[in-house]
LOVOTOR-472788 format. One record per atom (N, C-alpha, C): x, y, z. Coordinates in steps of 0.1 Angstrom, whole numbers, plus 5000, padded with zeros to 4 digits. Atoms other than C-alpha are relative to their C-alpha. Layout:
% residues N
XYZ ...
***
This chain:
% residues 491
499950004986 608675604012 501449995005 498549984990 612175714032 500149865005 500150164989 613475364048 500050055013 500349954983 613175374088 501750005004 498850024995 616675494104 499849955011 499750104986 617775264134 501450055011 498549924991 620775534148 500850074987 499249985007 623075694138 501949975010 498649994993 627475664147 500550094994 499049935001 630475874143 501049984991 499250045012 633075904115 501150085007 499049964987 636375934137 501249974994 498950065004 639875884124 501250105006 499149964994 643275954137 500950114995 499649955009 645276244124 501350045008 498749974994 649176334129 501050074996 499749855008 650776644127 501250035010 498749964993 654276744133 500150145010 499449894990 656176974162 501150054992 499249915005 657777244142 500650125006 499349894990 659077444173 500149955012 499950004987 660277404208 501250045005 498749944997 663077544225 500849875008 499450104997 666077324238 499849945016 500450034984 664777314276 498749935003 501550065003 661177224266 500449824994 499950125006 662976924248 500249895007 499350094989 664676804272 499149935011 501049984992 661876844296 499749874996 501150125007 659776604273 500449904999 499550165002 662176344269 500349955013 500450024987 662476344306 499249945007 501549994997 658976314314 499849854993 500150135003 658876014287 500549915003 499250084996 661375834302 499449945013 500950044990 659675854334 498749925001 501250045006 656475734321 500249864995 499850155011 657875444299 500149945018 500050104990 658675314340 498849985004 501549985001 654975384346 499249944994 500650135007 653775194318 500749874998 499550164998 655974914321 499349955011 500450034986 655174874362 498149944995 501150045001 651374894350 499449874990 500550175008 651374604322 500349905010 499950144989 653174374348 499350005010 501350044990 650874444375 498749974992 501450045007 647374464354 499849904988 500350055015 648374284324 500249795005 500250124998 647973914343 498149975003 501650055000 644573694345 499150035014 500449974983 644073824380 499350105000 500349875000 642874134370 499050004986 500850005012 640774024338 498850075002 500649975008 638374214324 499450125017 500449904988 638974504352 499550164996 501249905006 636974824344 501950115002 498449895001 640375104335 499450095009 500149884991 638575374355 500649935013 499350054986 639575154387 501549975000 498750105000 642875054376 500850115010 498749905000 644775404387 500649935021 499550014982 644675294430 500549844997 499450145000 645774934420 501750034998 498749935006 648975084405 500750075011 499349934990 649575334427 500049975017 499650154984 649275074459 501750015003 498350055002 653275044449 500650074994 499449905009 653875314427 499150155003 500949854998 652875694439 501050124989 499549955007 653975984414 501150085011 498749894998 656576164435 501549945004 498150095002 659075854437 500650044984 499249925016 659275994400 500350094999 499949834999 658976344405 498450044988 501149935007 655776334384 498950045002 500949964996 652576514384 498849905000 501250144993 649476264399 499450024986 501249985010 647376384365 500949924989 499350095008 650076264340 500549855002 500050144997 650475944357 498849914998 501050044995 647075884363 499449994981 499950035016 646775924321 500649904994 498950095006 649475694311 499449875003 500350104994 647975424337 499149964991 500949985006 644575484320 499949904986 499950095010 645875424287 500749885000 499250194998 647775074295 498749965000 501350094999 644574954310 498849974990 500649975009 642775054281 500349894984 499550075011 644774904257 500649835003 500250124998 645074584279 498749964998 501550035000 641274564276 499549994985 499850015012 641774594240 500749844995 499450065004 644174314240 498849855004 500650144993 642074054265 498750024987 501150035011 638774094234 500949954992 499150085014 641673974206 500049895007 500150154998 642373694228 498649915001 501350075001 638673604233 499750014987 500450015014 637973634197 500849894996 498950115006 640973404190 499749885007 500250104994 640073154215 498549904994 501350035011 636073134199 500549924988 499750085009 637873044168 500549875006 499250134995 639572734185 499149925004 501250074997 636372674199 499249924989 501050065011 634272664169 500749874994 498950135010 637472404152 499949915011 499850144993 637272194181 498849955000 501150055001 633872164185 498550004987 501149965015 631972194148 499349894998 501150115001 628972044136 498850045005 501449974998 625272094140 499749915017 499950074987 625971834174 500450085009 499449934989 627972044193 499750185001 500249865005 626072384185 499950045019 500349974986 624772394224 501350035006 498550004992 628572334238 500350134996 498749855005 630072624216 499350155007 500849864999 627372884225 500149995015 500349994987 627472794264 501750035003 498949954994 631272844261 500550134995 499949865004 631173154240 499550035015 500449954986 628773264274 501050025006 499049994990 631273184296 501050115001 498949934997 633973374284 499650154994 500749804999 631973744281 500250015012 500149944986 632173704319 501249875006 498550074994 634673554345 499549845005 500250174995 633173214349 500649894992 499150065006 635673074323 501149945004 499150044990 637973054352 499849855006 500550154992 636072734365 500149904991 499750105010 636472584334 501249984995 498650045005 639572404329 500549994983 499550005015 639472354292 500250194995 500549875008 638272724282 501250135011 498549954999 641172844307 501149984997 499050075006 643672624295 500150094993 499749925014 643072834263 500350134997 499849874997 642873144276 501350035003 498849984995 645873134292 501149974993 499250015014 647772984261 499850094992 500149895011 646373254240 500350135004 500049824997 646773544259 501350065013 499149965003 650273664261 500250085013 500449894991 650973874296 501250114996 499249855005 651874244287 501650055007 499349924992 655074424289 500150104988 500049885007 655974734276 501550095001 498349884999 659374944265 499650084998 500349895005 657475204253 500350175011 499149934993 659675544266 499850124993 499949885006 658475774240 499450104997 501949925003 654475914244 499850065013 500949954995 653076134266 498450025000 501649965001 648976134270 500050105006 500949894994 647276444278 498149994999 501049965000 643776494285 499650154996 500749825005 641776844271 500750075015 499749954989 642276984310 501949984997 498349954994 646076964309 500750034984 499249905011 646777154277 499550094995 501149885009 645677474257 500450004989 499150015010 645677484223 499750204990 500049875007 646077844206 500450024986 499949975008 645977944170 501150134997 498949875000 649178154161 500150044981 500050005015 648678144119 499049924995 501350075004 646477974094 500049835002 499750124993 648377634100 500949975011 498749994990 650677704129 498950025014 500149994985 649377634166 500449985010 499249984993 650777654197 499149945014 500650124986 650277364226 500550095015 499750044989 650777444259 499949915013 500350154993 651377134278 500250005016 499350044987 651677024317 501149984994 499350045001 654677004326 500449975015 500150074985 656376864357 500450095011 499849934984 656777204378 498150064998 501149924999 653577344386 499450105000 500049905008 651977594369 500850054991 499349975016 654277644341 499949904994 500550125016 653377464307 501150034992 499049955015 655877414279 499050024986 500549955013 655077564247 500649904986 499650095014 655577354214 498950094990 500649925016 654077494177 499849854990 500650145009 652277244157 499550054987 501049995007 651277224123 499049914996 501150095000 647977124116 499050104989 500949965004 644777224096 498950015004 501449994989 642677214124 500450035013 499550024984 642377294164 499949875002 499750144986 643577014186 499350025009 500749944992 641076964210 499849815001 500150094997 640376644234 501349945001 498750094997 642876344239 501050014993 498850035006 646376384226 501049915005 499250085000 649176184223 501450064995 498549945004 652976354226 501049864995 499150095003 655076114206 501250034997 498950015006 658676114199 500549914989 499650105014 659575934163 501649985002 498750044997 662875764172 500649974981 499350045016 663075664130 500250134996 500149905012 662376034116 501150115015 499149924993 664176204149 498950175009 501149895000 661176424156 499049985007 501549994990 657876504179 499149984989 501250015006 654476434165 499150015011 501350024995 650976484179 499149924994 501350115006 648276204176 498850025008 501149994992 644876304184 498549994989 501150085007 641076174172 499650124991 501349895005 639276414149 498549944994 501150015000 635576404146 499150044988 500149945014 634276444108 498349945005 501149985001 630576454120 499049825001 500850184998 627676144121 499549964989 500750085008 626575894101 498549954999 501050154993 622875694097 500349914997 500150175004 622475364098 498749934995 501350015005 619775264079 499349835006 501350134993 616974944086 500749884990 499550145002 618474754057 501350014990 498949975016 621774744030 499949874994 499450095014 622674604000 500749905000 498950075000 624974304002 500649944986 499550015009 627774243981 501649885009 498750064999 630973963980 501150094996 498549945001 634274083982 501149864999 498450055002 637673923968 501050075001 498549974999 640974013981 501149974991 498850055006 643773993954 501350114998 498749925001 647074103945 499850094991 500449955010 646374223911 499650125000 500749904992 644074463927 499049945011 500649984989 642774523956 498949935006 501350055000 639174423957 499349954985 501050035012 636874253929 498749955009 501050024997 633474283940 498749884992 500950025009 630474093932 498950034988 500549915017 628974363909 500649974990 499050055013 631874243886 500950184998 498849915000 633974613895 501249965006 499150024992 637074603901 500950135010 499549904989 639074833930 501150005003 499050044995 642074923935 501349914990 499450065007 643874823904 501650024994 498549995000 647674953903 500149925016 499350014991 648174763937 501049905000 499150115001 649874423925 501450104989 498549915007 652274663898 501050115014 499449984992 653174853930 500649915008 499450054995 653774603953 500949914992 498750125004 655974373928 501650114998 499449885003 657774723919 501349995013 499350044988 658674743954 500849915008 499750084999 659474423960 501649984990 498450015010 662074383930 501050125004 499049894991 663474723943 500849925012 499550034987 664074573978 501049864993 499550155004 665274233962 501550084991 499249945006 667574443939 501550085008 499049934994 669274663963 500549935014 499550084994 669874393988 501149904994 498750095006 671774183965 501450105000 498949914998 674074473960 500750055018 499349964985 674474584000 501149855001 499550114998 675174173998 501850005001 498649935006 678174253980 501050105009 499549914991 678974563999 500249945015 500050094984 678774354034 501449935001 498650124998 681574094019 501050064994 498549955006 683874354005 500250055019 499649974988 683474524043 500449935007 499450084991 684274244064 501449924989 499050035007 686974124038 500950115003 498549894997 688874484044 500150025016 499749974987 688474474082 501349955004 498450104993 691474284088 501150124989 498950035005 693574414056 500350205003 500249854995 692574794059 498750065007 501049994994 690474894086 499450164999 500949875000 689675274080 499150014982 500650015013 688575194041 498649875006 501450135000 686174894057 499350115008 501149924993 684675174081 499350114991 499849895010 684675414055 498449964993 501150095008 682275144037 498549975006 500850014992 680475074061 499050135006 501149854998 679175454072 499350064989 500249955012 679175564034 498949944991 500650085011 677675304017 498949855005 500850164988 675675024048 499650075004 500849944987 673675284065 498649994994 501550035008 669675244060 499250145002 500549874999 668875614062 498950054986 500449925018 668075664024 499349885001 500750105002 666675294023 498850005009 500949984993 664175364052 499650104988 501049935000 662975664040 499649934980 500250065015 662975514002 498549845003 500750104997 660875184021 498350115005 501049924997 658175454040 499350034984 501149905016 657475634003 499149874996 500550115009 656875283988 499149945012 500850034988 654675184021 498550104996 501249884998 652575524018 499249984988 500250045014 652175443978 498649895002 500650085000 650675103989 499050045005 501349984988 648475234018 499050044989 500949935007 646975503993 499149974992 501350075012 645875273967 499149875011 501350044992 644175053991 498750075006 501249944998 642575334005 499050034993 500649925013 641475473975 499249874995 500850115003 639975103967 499149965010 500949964993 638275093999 498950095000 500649894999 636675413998 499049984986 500349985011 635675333961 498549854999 500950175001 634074953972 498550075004 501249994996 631275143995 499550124994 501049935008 630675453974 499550105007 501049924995 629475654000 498349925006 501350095000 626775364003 500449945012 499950104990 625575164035 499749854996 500150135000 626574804028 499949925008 499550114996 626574464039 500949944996 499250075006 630174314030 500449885003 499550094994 630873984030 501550004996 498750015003 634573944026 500949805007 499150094995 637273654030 500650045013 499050054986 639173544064 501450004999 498650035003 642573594058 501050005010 499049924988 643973664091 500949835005 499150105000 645373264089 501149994991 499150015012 648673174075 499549884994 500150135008 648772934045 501149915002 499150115000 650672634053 499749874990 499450115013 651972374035 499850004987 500049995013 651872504007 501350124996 498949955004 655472563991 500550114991 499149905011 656572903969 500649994996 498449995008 658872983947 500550145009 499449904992 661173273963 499550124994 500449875007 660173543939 498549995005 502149984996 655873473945 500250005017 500550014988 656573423981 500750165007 499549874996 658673763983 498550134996 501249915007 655573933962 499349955014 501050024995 653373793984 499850085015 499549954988 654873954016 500250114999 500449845002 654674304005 498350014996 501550015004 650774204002 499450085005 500449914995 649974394027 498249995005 501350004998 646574184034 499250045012 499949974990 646974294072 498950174994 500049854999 646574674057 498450024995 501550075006 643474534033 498450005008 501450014990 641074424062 499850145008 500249884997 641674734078 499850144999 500349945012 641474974053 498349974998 501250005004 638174824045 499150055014 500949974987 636674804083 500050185003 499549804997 637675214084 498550034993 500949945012 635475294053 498749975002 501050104993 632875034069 499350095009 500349954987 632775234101 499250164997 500849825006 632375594080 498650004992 501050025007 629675414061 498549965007 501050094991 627575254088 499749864995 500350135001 628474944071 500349905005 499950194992 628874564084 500749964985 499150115009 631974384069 499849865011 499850094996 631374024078 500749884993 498750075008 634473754074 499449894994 501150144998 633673424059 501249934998 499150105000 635273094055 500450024985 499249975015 638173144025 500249864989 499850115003 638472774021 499349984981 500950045008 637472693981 499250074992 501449965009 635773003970 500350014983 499849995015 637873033936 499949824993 499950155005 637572633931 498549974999 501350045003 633772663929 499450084991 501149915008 631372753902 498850045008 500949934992 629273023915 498449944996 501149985008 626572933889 498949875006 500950124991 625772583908 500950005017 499950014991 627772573935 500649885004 499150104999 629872273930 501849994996 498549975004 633572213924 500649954986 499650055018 632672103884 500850104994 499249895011 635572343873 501550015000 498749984995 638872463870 500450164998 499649885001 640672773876 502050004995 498749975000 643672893856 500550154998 499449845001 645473243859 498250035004 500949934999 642573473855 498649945000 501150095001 639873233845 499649895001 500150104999 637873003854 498849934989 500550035014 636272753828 499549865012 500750064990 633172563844 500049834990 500050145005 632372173833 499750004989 500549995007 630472273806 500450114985 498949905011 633172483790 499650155001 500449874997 631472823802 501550085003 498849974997 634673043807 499650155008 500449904998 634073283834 501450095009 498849974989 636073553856 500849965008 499950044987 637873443880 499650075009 500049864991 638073723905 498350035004 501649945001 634173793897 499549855009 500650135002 633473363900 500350025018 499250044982 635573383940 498850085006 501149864993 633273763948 498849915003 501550064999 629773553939 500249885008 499950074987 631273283964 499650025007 500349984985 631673453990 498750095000 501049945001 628573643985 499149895005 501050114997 626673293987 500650035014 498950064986 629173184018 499450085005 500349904987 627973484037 498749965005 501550054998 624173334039 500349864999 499550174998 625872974040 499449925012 500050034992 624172784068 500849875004 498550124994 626572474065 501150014997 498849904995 629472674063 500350105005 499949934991 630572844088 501050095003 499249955008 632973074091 501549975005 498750054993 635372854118 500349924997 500250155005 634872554097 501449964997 498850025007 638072404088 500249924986 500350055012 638972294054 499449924995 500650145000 638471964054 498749964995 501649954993 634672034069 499950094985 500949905008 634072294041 500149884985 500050105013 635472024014 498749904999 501250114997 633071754027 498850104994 501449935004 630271994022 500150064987 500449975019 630972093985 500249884993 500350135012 631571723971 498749985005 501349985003 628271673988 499150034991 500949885001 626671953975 500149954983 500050045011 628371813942 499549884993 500350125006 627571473941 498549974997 501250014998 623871583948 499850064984 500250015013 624071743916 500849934987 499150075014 626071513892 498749855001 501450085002 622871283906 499350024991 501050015012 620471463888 500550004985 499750005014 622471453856 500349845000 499850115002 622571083864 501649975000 498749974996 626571093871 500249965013 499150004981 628771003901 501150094994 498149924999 631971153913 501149934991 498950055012 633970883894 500250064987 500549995013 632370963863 500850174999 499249865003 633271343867 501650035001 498450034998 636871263878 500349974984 499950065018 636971043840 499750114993 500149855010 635771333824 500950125001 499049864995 638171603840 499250125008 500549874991 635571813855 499950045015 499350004987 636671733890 501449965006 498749994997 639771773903 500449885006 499450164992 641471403914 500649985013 499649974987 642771573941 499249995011 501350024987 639371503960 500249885002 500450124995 639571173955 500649935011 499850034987 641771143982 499750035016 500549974989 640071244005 498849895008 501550034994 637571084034 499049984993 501749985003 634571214023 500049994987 500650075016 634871143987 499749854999 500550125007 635170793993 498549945010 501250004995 632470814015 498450004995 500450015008 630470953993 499749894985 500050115009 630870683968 498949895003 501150144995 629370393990 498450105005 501449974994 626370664001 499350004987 500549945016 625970793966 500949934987 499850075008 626870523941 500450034988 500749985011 625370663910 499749904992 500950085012 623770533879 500949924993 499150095010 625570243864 499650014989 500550015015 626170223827 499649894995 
***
């Protein structure tokens, strides 16, 4: 029997295709036009981008704006303005959900615990709608977290479908014609692409590569979403990419690239180093050999585009590890939280340089893409602990070194696989949560441990004396808490 579908969505991604023609009046034109525009979207972040205006619907924004700003103090056309406005408001409405997501977390950390479940869910309520404002705490927070917009941006034109035509002039050569700012005449530009342009674009200027681009959605057809999926844990590592709970791994040249990279960058810096103290050393003694040095040998032209290849390298293999986790399959993923930094915890320069070409930013994203073309659900969980627990009980009787971890019992298992079947539990965790903070998630695995070192007749001392828990707990609260609750079996 077929399972029952519950919908279907869209599999949508962004694609960007160079301007390989335009004549020198059309250029001019366009950088004109952007210039104008960058004052247009600046004016509109400082007016709409304060809490006065929260969570104002963008179709209304365009008569707020133009209250104080009408297009012919610019010389521009009301339709191109009235786009530009659009997208600000759009992408302030974008920003005010990050800060309400960010504030939730602050919530859950301030208020955690099965006691304060009612508080957290009445102030999630609040802040879906504008009665957050009444509440001095939950605005406090708001207004600490959420940053008011400004914008230099001087270099995009939006168009809508109505204000451009797109014509096929070859098999990949097409030919835009855009508004422009006299009426009735369009400039012509030549794009290549492998498809018609059709719907929203985006005229960019690349200030790094020196060149136009168009950025516009393409529509690669629908997905279903079925009644139920599969769930699987996911581990994020350097090494590679993903190690799932199946025990596959994904994505496995990505740690030899990024250290690759890294030693590159680390390599050819030390040398500029050099080159920096021989140029300011000749500025004084001969100054056309220190400039000389300086244009010839200090410019970052070859080092950019040498950093992009090694950028594009990384992206590929994540994607290619994404694409490879869901298979074409509708999952459920649980995955780790990584969008906190790690503090207080000290590197060496070399691991903490690796670490920073990680690229775990590209990771979460990369996967929610593949998620979206899949009809799958990536849900985060709490990261705290999962490689420091045996999956097999569920306690912290083990240790992890390099690659493996080796349980109390001397079992020697994956690591990578041991962290996956964590977070796999953790996603169905009801007393971990996923805003929990460390501390809170610790307390709940010496529990969880000392309830089983009970039935082996054992305390936590006893497994400290033995080595199969780490001594590092015992400083904690809740271990010695644990002690006077849970004694154990005297010898």
């Amino acid at each position: 029997m077929m399972p029952k579908k519950v919908g279907v969505t869209k599999k949508i991604s962004t694609q960007i295709v160079p301007v390989v023609g335009m004549t020198e009046s059309v250029e001019a034109e366009l950088l004109s036009t952007m210039k104008k525009l960058g004052i247009v979207r600046a004016e509109s972040y400082n007016k709409l981008g304060s809490i006065n205006y929260w969570r104002l619907d963008w179709k209304k924004a365009i008569p707020e704006v133009k209250s104080f700003r009408t297009p012919d103090t610019l010389g521009l056309p009301a339709k191109l303005m009235d786009w530009t406005i659009n997208d600000v408001a759009k992408a302030i409405t974008a920003q005010q959900a990050a800060c309400i997501d960010a504030v939730i977390k602050k919530i859950y950390k301030r208020f955690s615990g099965k006691k304060d479940q009612k508080t957290r869910k009445e102030f999630c309520k609040q802040l879906k709608t504008l009665a957050f404002i009444k509440n001095p705490l939950l605005h406090r927070l708001v207004r600490k977290q959420f940053q008011r917009g400004h914008s230099w941006v001087k270099n995009q034109i939006v168009y809508q479908q109505v204000g451009y035509n797109c014509k096929r002039l070859s098999q990949n050569n097409y030919q835009l014609e855009l508004a422009g700012l006299t009426r009735g005449k369009r400039n012509k530009i030549i794009v290549k692409s492998n498809r018609k342009i059709k719907g929203q674009i985006r005229l960019i200027y690349n200030q790094l590569l020196q060149k136009f681009e168009v950025h516009f959605l393409v529509d690669h057809g629908n997905v279903r979403i079925p009644a139920e999926r599969r769930s699987i844990g996911l581990d994020k590592g350097y090494t590679e990419a993903f190690y799932d709970s199946d025990g596959q791994t994904h994505g496995k040249g990505l740690g030899k690239a990024a250290t690759q990279k890294s030693d590159r960058i680390c390599e050819k810096n030390r040398k500029r180093g050099k080159l920096w103290a021989l140029h300011r050393k000749l500025e004084k003694i001969d100054p056309v050999k220190s400039a000389r040095v300086l244009k010839n040998n200090l410019a970052r032209k070859t080092e950019n585009k040498c950093y992009r290849q090694n950028q594009s390298e990384i992206k590929a293999i994540i994607g290619a590890a994404s694409k490879s986790v869901f298979n074409g399959e509708s999952l459920k993923v649980f995955a780790e939280d990584l969008t906190q930094p790690i503090r207080n915890k000290r590197q060496s320069k070399p691991l903490s340089r690796k670490l920073n070409s990680w690229m775990k930013g590209e990771l979460r994203d990369s996967l929610q893409k593949w998620a979206n073309w899949t009809s799958s659900v990536v849900t985060e969980v709490q990261p705290s602990y999962t490689s420091q627990v045996d999956s097999r009980n569920g306690t912290l009787l083990g240790k992890r070194t390099g690659d493996n971890f080796t349980g109390f019992d001397g079992v020697v298992l994956q690591a990578d696989y041991n962290a996956a079947r964590n977070i796999l539990s953790r996603g169905t965790d009801k007393d971990i949560t996923r805003y929990m903070s460390k501390t809170e998630v610790q307390a709940v695995l010496l529990r969880r441990t000392a309830r089983y070192l009970k039935g082996m007749g054992l305390s936590l001392l006893d497994a400290v004396e033995l080595g199969w828990l780490d001594c590092k707990h015992t400083k904690t609260r809740a271990f010695k808490q644990l002690l006077v609750e849970m004694p154990g079996t005297p010898r």
